[in-house]
N, C-alpha and C positions, 0 to 999 in steps of 0.2 A: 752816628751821623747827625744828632742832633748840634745845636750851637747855642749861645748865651742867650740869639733875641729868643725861645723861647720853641724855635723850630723841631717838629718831632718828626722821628724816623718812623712812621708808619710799614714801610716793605720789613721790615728787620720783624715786624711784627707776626707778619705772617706766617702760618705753617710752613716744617721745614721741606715739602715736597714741592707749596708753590715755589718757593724760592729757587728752588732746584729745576722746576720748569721754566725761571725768569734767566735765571743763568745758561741755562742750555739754548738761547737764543742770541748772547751775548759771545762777544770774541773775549778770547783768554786774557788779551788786554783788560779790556774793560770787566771783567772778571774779578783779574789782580786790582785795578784800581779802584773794585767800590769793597774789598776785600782788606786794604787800607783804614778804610776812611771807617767799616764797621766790624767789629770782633767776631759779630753773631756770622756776617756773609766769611771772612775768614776762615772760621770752623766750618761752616758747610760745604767754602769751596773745595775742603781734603776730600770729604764723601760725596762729593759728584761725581754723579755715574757714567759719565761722558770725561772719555781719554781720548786727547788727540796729541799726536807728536807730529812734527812738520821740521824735517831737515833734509832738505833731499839736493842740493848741490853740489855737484861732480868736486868744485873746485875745493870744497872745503877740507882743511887740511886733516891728516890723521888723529892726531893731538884733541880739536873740536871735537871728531865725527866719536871717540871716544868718550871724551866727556860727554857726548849727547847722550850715547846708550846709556854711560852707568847712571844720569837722570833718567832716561826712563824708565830702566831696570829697579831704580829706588822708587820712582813713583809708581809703579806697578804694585810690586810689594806692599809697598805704604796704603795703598787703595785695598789692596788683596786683605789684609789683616783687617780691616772694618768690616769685612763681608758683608760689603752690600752690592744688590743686582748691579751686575753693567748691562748699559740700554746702547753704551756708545763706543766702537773704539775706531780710533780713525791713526792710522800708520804713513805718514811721506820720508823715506830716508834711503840712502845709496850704503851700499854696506859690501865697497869694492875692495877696502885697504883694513877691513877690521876683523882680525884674528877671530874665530869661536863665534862671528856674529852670526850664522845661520842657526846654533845650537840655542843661542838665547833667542833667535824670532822665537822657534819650538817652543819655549819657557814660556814667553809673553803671550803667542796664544791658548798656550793653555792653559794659563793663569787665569786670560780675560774670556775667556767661554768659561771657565772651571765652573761655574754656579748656575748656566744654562741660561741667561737672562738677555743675552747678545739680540739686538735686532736691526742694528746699523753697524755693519765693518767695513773700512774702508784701508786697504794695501795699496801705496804706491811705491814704486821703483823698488821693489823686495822680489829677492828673487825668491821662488816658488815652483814646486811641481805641483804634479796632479796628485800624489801622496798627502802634499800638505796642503793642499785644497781640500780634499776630503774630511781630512783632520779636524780643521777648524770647522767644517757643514754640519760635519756629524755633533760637534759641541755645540751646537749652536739650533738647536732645534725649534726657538723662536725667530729666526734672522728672515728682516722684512727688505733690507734695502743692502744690497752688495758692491761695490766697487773694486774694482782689480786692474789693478798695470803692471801688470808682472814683467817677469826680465828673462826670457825664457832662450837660452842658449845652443838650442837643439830641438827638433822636431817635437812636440808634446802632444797628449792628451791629455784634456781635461774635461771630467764628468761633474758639473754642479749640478746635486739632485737635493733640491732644500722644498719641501714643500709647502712652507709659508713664505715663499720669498716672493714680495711682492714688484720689486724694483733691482734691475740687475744693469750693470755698467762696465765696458772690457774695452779697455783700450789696449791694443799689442804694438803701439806705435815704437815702443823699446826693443820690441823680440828681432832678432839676427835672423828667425828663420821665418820659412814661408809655406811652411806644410804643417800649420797646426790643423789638429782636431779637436773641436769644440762641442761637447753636448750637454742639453739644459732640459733637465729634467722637472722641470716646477711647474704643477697645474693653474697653479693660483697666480699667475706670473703677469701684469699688468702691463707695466715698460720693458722696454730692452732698448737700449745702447749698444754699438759696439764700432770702436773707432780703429780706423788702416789695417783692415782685412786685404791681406794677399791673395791673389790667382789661385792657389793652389791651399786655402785654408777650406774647412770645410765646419758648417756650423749643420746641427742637428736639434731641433727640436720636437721632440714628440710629448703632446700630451699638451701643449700651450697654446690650447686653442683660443681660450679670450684675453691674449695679449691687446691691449687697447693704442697702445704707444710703442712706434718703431722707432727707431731713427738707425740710421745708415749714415759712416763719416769715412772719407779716404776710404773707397770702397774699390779694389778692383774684383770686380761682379759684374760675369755677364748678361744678359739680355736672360736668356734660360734660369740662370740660376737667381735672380732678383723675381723674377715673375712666380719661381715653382713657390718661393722663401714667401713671397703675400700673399699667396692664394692658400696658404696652413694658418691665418691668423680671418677667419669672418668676421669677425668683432672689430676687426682695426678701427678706429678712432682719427689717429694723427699719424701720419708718415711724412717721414722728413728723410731728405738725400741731399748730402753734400760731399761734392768731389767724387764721386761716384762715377765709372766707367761705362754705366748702361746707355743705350743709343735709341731703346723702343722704350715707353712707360706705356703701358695699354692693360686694360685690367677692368674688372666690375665690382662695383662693393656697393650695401645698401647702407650700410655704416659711417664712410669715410667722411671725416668732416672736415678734418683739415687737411691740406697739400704741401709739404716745401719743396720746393727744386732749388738748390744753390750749388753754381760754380762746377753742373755736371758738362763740361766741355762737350764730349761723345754725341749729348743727345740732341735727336735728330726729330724724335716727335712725341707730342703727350695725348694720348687719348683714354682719355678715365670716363667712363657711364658711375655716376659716381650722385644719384638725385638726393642725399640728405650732406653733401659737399657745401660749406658755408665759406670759406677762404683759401682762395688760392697764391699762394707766393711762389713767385717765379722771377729769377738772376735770366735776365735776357740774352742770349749770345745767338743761339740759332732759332731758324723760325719752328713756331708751333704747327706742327698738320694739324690736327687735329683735337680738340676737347669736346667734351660734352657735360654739362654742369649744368644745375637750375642758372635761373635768369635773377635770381637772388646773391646767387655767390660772389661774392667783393674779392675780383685782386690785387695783390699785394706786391709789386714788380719793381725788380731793380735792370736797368739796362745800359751793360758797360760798353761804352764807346772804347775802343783797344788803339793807339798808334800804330799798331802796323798793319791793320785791316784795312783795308780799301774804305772810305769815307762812305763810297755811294752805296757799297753794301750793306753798310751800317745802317745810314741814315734810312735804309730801302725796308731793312729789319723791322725798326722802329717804326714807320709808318703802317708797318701789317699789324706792329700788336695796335695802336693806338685805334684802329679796325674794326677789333676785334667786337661782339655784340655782347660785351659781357660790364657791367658796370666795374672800372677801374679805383680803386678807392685810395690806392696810393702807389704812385710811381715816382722813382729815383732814377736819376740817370748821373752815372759816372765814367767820367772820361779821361784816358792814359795817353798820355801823348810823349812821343818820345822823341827826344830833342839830341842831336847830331851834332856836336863840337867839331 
């Protein structure tokens, strides 16, 4: 990467680990192009311990979705024969039209756990049971950070018991059905994610008690089961709810620092005793009963004007929070208006 005036490639210089940590902040683009330009980044970029494949388009024709596998089936391989730790494997691909492809995901995870050193996997649109959930937990005896969209075509159960997992993320927005059961067995478990929970899913966790970070997305949860689900986490930290079907938020925490509410239609009122609470964000739609927050807490508010709501309701909304005795620190108001040809 040096050139004629004289300019010297210092990074090339470096140990091959930093480099390896300079890379793994970089997109595969920019990867291949400084991999180009220097022989030394080239070689290293084969033994990077971070695999990610990204193809996951319905539309994509059989022909590609093939050619994609048996690239990453070579570069599995290709990675596997250097034997060195994987820290990374991250998976996006639809695997509808291709012959034998559930037999090789099996291969590919057990390739990229085979040396125990896994501590971020990420699976999307792959279909998966709770068989092959387990599979890969149990190889993976390091695994700090988890992602899963599986494809699940029939009622499931699924046990993740990894207990260094520090960050866990489940979106079922693909699944057909609405009676999964979900349990999550990790002491050490800090966040949790989990996006378009149905009525009728049921999630268990025992033993997570210093979860610090919730979030809650497309949630249908009722009133009962949202309140029993925060009061197993006293440590909570950040709670976040979006799209979510609950109607009462009312709870105590000496913990809670931060609040989101976006886009929960249903709800009808928020009353949090909540005195170490620093920022509240709140999508305006219906009025607040009730909060109780230090007199320090900054909110954070969006308030959408709708066309087809009655104006004076709206504007009637809007003038209770603007009311309200709490220091406002940023408000947006966004307005829908719907126009009649």
């Amino acid at each position: 990467m040096g050139d004629q005036n004289g300019v010297v490639d210092r990074i090339s210089e470096l140990p091959d680990c930093i480099i390896h940590h300079i890379m793994s902040y970089l997109s595969q683009e920019k990867v291949a192009q400084m991999s180009v330009l220097s022989r030394r980044w080239n070689y290293l970029q084969i033994s990077l311990p971070i695999l990610v494949f990204n193809r996951w388009r319905k539309e994509t024709c059989r022909e590609r979705s093939e050619e994609f596998i048996r690239y990453v089936d070579a570069s599995i391989l290709r990675f596997c024969e250097l034997e060195v730790p994987l820290q990374k494997f991250r998976l996006c691909m639809t695997l509808y039209e291709v012959e034998g492809a559930t037999s090789l995901l099996d291969k590919w995870i057990e390739l990229g756990v085979a040396r125990e050193y896994l501590k971020k996997l990420l699976l999307k649109n792959v279909r998966i049971d709770d068989q092959m959930v387990q599979k890969f937990i149990r190889g993976c005896p390091l695994l700090e950070d988890l992602f899963l969209f599986p494809i699940w075509d029939s009622e499931s159960v699924c046990v993740i018991h990894a207990p260094k997992l520090k960050i866990l993320t489940i979106d079922l927005s693909s699944n057909s059905c609405t009676d999964d059961i979900i349990e999550i067995v990790s002491p050490g478990l800090q966040q949790f994610t989990i996006v378009s929970i149905s009525s009728g899913c049921v999630i268990d966790m025992p033993g997570c008690y210093d979860l610090k970070y919730l979030a809650l997305s497309e949630a249908a949860i009722s009133d009962e089961e949202f309140h029993n689900l925060v009061l197993k986490f006293p440590f909570l930290e950040t709670l976040i709810l979006y799209d979510c079907t609950v109607t009462k938020i009312a709870f105590s925490s000496n913990r809670l620092r931060e609040l989101e509410v976006f886009n929960c239609r249903s709800l009808i009122s928020v009353d949090i005793d909540a005195p170490s609470l620093l920022t509240f964000s709140y999508q305006f739609i219906s009025r607040i009963a009730s909060i109780n927050v230090p007199r320090t807490c900054s909110w954070k508010t969006r308030f959408l004007f709708e066309g087809y709501r009655d104006p004076l309701v709206s504007f009637h909304s809007l003038k209770q929070l603007l009311e309200v005795p709490y220091e406002i620190e940023e408000l947006r108001i966004r307005i829908y208006v719907k126009v009649c040809l």
